[in-house]
C-alpha angles and dihedrals in degrees: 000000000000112000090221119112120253113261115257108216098209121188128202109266079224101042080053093045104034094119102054096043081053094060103034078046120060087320096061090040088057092051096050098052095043080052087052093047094047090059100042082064092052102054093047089058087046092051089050088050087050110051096063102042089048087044081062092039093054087036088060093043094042086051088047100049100029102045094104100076092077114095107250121236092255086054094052090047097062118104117259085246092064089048101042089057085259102301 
């Protein structure tokens, strides 16, 4: 038995961790802002898929709730007399 201490072999905390201080670094910040980007870009083809299909949505409920404004065909039918209070 030899009385010298075993030999340690001791690596850098940053030679073990280089890559994940590479992608939480630039890198991650790359990542992160081609990821933003990417969905940016979704949701304004979402948006453009959408509107028409909400403006169709607001045209058939304007025409259901709002459909009693126009005169109904009894009402076209009365004499000018009745709709002018009998003068």
């Amino acid at each position: 038995m030899s009385n010298l201490p075993a030999k340690t072999h001791h690596v850098s905390f940053l030679r073990r961790h280089w890559k994940p201080a590479a992608i939480t670094g630039a890198g991650g910040a790359a990542v992160v802002v081609w990821f933003d980007e990417v969905v940016m870009f979704g949701e304004e083809i979402l948006a453009l898929i959408f509107l028409p299909l909400l403006a169709g949505v607001i045209y058939l409920f304007d025409n259901f709730v709002f459909k009693s404004h126009l005169p109904r065909r009894e009402d076209l039918n009365k004499p000018d007399r009745d709709r002018n209070n009998g003068k």
